[in-house]
Biopython code that builds the backbone (N, CA, C, O; Angstrom):
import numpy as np
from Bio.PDB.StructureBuilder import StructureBuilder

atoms = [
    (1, "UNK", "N", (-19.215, -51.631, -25.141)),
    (1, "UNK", "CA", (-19.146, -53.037, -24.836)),
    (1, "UNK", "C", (-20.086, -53.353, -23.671)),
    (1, "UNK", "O", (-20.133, -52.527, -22.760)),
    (2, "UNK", "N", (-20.758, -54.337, -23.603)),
    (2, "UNK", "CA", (-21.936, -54.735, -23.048)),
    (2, "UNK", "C", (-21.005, -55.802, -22.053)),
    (2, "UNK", "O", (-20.510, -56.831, -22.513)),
    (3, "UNK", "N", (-20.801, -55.238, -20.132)),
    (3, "UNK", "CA", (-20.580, -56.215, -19.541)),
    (3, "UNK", "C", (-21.265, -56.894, -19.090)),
    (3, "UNK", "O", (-22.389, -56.495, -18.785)),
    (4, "UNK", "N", (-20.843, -58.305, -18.840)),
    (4, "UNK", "CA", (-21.538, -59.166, -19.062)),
    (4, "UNK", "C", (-21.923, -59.784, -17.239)),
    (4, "UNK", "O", (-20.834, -60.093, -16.755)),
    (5, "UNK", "N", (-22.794, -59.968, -16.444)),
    (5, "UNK", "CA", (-22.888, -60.423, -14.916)),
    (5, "UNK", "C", (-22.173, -61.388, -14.422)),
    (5, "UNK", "O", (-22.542, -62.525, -14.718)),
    (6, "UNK", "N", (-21.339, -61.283, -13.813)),
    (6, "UNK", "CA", (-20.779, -62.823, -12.825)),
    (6, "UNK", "C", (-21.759, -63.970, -12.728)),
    (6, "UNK", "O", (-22.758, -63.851, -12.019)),
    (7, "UNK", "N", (-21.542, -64.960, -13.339)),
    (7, "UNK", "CA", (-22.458, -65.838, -12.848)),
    (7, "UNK", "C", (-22.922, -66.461, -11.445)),
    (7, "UNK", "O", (-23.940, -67.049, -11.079)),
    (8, "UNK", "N", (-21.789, -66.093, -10.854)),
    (8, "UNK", "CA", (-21.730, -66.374, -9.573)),
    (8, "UNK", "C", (-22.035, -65.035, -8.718)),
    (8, "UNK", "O", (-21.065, -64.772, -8.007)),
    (9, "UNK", "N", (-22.523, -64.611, -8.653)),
    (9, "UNK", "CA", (-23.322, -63.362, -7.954)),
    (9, "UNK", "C", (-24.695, -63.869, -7.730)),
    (9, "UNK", "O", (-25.405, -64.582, -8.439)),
    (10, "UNK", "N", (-24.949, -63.178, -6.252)),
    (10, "UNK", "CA", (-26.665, -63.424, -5.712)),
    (10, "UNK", "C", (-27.324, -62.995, -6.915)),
    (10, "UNK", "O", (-27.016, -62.230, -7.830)),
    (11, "UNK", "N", (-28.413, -63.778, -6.619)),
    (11, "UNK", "CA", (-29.455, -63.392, -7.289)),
    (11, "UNK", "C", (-30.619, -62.505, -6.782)),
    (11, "UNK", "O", (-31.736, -62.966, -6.548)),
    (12, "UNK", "N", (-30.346, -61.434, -6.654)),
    (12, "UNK", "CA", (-31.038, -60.703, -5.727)),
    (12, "UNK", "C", (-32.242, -60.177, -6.360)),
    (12, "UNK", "O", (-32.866, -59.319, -5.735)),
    (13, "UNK", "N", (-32.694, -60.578, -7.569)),
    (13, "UNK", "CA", (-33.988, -60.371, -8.163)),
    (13, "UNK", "C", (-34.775, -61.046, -7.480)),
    (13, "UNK", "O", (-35.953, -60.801, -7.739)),
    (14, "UNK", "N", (-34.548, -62.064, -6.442)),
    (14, "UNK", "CA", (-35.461, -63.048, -5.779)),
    (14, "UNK", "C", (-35.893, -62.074, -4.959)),
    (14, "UNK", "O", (-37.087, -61.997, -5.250)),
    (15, "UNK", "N", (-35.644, -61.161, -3.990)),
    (15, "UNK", "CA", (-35.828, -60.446, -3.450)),
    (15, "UNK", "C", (-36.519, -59.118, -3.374)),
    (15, "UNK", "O", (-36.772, -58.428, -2.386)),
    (16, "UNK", "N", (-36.876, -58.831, -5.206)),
    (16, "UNK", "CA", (-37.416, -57.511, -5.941)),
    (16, "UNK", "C", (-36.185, -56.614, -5.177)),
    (16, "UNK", "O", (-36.568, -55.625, -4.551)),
    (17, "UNK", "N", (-34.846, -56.886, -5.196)),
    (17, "UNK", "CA", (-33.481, -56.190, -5.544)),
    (17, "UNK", "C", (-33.064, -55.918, -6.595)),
    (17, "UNK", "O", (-33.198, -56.915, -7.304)),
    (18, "UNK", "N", (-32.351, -54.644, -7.460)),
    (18, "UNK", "CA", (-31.849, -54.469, -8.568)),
    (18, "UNK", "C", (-30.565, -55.610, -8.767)),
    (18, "UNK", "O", (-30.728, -56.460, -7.891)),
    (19, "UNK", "N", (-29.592, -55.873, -9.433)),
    (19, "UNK", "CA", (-28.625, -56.948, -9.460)),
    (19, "UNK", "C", (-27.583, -56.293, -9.163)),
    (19, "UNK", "O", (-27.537, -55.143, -9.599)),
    (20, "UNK", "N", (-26.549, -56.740, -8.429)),
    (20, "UNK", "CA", (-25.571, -56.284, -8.288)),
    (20, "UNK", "C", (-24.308, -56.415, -9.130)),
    (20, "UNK", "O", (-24.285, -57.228, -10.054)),
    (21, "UNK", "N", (-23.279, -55.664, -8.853)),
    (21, "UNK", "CA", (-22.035, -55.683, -9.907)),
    (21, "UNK", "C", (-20.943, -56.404, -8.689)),
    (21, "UNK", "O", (-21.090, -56.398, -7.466)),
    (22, "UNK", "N", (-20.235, -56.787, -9.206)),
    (22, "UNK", "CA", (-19.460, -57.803, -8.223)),
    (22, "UNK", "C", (-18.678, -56.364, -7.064)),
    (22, "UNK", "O", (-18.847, -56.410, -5.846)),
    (23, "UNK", "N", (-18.135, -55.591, -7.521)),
    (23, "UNK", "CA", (-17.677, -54.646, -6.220)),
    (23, "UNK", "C", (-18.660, -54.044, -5.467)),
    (23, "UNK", "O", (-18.285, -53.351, -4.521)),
    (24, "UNK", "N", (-20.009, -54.176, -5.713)),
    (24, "UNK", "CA", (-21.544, -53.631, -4.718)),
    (24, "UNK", "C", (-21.720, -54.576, -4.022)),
    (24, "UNK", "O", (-21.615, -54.305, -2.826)),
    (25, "UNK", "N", (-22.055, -56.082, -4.356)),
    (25, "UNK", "CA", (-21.867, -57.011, -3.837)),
    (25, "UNK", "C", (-20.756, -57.340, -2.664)),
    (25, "UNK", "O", (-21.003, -57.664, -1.502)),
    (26, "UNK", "N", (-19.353, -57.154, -3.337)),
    (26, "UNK", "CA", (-18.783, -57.599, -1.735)),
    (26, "UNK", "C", (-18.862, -56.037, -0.897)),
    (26, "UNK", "O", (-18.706, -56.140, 0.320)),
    (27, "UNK", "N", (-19.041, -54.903, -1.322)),
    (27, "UNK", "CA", (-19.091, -53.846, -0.430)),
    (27, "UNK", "C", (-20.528, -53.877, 0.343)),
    (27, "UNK", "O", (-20.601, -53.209, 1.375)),
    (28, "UNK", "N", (-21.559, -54.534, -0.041)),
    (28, "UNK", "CA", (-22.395, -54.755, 0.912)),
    (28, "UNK", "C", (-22.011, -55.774, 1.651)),
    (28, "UNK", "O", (-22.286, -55.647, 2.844)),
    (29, "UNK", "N", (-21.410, -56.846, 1.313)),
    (29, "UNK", "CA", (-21.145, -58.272, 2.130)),
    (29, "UNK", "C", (-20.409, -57.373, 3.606)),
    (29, "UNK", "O", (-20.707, -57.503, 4.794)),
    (30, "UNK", "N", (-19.417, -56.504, 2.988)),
    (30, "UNK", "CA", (-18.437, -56.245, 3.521)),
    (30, "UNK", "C", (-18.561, -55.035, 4.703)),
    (30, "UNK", "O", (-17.702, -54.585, 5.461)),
    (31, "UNK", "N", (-19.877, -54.729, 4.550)),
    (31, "UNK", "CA", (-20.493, -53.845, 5.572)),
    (31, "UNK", "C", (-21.680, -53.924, 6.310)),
    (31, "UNK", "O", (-22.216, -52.962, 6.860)),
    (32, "UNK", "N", (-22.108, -55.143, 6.319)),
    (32, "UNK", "CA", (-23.100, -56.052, 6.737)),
    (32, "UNK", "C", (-23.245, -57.314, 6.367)),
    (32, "UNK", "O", (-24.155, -57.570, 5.578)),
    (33, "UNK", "N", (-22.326, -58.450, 6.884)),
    (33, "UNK", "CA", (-22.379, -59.416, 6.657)),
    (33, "UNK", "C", (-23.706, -60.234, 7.680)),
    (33, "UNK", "O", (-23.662, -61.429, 7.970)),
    (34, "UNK", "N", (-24.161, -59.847, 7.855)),
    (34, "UNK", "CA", (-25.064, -60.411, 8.935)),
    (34, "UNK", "C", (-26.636, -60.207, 8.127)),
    (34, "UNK", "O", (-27.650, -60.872, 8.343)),
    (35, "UNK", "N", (-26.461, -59.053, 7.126)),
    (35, "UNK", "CA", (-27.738, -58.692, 6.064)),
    (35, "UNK", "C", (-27.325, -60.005, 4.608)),
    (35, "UNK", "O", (-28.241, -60.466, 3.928)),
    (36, "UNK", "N", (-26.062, -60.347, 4.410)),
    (36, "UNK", "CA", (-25.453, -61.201, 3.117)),
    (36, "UNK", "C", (-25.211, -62.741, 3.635)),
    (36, "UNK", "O", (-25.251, -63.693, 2.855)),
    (37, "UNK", "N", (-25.003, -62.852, 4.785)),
    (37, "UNK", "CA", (-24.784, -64.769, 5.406)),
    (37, "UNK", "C", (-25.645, -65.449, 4.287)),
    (37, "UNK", "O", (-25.056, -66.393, 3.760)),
    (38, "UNK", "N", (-26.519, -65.271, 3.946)),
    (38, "UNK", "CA", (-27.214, -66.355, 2.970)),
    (38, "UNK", "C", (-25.930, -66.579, 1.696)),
    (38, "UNK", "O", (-25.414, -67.641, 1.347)),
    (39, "UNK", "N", (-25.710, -65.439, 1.277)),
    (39, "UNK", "CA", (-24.934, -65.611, -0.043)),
    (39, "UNK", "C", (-23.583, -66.702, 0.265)),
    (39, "UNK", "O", (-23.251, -67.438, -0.664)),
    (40, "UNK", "N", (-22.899, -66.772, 1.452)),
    (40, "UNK", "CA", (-22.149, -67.626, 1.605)),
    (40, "UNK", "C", (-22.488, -69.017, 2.438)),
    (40, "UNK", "O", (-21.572, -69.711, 2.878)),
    (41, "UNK", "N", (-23.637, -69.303, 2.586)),
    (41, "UNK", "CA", (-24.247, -70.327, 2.916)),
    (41, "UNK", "C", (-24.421, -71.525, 2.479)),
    (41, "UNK", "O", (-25.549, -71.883, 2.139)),
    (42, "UNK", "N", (-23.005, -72.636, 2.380)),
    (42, "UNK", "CA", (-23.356, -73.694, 1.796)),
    (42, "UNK", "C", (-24.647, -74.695, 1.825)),
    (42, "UNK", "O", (-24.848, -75.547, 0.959)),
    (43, "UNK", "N", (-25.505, -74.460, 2.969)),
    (43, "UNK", "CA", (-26.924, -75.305, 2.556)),
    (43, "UNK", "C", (-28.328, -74.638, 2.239)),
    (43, "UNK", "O", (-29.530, -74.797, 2.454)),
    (44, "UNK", "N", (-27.457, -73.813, 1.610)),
    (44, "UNK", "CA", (-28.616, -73.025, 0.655)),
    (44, "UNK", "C", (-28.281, -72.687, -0.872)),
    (44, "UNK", "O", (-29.058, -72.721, -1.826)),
    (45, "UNK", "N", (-27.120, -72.402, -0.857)),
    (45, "UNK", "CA", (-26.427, -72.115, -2.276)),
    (45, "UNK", "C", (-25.314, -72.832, -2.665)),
    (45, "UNK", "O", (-24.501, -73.205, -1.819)),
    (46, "UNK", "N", (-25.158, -73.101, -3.981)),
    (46, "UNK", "CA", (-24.661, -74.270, -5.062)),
    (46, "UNK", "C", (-22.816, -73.686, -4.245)),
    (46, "UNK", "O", (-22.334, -72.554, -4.273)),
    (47, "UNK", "N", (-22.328, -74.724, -3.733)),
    (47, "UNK", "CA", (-20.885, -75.038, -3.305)),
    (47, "UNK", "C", (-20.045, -73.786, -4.441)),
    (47, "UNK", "O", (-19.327, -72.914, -3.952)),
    (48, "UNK", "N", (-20.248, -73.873, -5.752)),
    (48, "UNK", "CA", (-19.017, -73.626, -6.368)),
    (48, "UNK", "C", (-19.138, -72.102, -6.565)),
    (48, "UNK", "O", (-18.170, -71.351, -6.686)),
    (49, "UNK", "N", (-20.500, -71.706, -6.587)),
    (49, "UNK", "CA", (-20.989, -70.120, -6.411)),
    (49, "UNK", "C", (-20.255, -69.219, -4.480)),
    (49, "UNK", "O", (-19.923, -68.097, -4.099)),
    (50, "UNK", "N", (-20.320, -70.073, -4.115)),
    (50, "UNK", "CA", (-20.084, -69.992, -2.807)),
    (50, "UNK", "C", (-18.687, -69.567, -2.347)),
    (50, "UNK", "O", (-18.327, -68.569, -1.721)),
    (51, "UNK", "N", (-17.839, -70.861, -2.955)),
    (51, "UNK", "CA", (-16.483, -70.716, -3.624)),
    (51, "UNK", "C", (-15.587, -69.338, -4.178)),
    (51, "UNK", "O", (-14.592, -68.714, -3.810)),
    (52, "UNK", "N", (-16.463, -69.285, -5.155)),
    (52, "UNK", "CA", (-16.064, -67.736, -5.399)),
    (52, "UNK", "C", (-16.580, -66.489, -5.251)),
    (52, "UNK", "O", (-16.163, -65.425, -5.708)),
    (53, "UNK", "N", (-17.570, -66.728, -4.538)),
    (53, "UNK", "CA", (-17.994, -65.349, -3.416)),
    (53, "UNK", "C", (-17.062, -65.631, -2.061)),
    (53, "UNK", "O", (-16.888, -64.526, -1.548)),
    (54, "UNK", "N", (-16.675, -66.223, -1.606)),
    (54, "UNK", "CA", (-16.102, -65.835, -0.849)),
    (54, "UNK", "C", (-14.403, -65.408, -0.732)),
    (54, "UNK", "O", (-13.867, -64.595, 0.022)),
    (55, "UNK", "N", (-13.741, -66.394, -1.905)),
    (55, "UNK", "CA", (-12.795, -65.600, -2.656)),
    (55, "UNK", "C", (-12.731, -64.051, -3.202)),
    (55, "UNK", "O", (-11.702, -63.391, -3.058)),
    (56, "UNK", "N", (-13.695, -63.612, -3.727)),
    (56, "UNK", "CA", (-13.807, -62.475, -4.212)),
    (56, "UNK", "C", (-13.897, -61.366, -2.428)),
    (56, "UNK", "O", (-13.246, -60.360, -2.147)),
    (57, "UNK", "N", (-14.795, -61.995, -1.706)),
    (57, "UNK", "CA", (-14.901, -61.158, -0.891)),
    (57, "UNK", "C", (-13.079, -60.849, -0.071)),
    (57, "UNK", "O", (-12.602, -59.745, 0.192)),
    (58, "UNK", "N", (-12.535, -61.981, 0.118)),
    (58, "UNK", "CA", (-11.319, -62.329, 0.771)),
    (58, "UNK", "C", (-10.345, -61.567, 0.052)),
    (58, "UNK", "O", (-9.435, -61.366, 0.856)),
    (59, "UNK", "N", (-10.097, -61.099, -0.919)),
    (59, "UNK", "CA", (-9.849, -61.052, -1.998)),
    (59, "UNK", "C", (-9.411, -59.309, -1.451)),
    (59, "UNK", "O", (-8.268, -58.894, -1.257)),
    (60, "UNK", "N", (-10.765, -58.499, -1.292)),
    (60, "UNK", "CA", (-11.038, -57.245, -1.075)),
    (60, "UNK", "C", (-11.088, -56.893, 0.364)),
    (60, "UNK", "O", (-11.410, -55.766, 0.742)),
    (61, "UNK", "N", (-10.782, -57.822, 1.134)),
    (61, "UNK", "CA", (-11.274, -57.566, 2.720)),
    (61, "UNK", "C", (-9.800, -57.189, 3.540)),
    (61, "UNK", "O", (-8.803, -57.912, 3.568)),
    (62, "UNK", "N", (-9.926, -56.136, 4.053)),
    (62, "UNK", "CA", (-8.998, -55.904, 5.261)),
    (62, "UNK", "C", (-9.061, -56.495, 6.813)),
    (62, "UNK", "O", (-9.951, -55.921, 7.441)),
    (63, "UNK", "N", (-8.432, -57.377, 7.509)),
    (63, "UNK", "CA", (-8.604, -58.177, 8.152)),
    (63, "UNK", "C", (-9.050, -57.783, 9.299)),
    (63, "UNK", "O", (-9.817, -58.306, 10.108)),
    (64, "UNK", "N", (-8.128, -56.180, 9.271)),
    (64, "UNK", "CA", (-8.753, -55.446, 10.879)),
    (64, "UNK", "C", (-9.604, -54.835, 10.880)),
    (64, "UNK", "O", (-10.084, -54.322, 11.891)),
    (65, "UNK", "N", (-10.148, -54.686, 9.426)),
    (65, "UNK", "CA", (-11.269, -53.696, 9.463)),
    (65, "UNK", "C", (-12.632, -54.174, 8.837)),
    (65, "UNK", "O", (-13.603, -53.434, 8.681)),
    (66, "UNK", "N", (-12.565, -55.838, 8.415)),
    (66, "UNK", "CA", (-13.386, -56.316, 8.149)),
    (66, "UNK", "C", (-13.795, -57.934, 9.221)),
    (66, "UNK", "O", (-14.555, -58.758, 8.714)),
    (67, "UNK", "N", (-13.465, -58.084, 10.022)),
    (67, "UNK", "CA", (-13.110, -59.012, 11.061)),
    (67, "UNK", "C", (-14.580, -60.175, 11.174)),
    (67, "UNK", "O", (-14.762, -61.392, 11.157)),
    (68, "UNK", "N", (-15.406, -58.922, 11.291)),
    (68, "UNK", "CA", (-16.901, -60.192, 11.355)),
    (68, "UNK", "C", (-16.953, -60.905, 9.894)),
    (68, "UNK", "O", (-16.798, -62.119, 9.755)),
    (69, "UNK", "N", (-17.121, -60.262, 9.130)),
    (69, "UNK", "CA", (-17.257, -60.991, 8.017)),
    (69, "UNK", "C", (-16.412, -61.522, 7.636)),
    (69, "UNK", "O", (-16.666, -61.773, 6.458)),
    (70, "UNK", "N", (-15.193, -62.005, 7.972)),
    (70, "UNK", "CA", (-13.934, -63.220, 7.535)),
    (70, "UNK", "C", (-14.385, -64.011, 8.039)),
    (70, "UNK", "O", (-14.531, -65.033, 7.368)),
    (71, "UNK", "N", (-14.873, -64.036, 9.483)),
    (71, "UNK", "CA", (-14.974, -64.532, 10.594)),
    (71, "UNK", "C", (-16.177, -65.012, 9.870)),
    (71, "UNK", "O", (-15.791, -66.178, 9.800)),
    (72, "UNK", "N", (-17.319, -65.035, 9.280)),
    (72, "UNK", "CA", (-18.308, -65.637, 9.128)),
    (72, "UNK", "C", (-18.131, -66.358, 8.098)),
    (72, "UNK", "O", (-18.742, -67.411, 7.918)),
    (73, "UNK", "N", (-17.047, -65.751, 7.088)),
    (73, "UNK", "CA", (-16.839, -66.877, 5.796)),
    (73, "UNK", "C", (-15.778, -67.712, 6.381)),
    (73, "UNK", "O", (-15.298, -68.438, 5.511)),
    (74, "UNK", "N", (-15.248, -67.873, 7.511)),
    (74, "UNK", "CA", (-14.291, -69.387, 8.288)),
    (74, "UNK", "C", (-12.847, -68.561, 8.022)),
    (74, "UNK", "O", (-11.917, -69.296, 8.355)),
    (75, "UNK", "N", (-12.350, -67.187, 7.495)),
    (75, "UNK", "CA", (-10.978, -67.296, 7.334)),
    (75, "UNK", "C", (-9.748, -66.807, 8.380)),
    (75, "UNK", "O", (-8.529, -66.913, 8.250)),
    (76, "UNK", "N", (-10.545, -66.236, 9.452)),
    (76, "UNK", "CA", (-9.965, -65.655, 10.571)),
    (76, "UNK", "C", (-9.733, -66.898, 11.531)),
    (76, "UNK", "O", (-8.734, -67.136, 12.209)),
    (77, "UNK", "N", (-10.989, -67.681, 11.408)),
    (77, "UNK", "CA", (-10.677, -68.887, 12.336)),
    (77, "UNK", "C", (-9.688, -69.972, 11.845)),
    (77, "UNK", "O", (-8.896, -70.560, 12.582)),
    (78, "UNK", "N", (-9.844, -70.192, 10.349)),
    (78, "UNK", "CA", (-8.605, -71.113, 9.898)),
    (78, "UNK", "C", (-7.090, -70.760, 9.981)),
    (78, "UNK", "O", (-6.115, -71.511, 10.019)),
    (79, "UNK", "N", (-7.184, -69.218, 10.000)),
    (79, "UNK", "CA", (-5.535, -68.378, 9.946)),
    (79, "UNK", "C", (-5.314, -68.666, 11.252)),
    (79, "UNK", "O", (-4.376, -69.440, 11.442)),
    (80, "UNK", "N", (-6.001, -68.207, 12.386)),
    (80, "UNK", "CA", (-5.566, -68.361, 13.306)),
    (80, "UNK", "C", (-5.583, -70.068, 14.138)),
    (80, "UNK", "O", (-5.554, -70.343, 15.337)),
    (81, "UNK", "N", (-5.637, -70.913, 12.998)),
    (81, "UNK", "CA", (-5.571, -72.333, 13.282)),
    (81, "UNK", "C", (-4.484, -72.823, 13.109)),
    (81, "UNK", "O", (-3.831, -73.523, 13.883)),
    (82, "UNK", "N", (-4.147, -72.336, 11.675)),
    (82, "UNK", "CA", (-2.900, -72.803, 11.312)),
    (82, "UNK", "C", (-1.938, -71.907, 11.900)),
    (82, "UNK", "O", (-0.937, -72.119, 11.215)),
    (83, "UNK", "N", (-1.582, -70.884, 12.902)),
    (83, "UNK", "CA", (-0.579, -70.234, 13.221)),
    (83, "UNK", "C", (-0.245, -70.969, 14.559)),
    (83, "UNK", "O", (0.841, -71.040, 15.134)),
    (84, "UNK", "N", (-1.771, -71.635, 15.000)),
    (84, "UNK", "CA", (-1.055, -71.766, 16.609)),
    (84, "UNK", "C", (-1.149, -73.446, 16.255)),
    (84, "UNK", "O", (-1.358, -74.065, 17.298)),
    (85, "UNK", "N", (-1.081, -74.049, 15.447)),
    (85, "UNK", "CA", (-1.534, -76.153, 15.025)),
    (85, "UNK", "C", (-2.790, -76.000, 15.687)),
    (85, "UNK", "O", (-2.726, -76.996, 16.407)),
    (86, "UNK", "N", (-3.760, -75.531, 15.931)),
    (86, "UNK", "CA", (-5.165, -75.853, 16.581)),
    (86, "UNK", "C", (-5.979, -75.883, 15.373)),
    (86, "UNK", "O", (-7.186, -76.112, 15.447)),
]
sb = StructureBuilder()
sb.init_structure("model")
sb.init_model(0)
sb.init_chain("A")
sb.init_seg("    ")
for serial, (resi, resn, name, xyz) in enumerate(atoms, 1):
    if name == "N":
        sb.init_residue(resn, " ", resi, " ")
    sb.init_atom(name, np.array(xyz, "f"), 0.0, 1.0, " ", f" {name:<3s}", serial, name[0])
structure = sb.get_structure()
C-alpha cells in the first residue's frame, strides 16, 4: 500500500530537502525549533496547515522536555495563562 503525504507537511523540496514523514517532521521541530519556526509561522504559511502542525507537534511533545518549542508554538504561555486568569 502506497502511503500517501500529509498535506499539511513543509514543503521542504523548496529547500532541495528530501520530504518528510509526519513523525521526522515533528522530531525535527521537536529538537530544533529555532531550525522549523518558519513551519509554524502564520505570516508565511496558509493558517490551516499551521493549525495542524502545531497540533500534531503538541500532540507528541513532552512539556518538560520540550519547553522551547511549545513555547514558540504559544502553548506554554496560554497554559500558564489560563492557570493563573493572566
Amino acid at each position: 500500500m502506497i502511503q500517501r503525504q500529509q498535506i499539511w507537511l513543509p514543503d521542504t523540496a523548496t529547500f532541495d530537502e528530501a520530504a518528510v514523514t509526519v513523525d521526522e517532521y515533528v522530531r525535527a521541530y521537536l529538537d530544533d525549533p529555532d531550525n522549523w519556526w518558519w513551519t509554524t509561522n502564520l505570516s508565511t504559511e496558509p493558517r490551516e496547515m499551521v493549525l495542524l502542525r502545531v497540533l500534531a507537534i503538541i500532540e507528541r511533545a513532552g512539556v518538560a522536555v520540550h519547553e522551547k518549542a511549545l513555547i514558540q508554538v504559544g502553548l506554554v504561555h496560554w497554559k500558564t495563562s489560563c492557570r493563573t486568569g493572566g
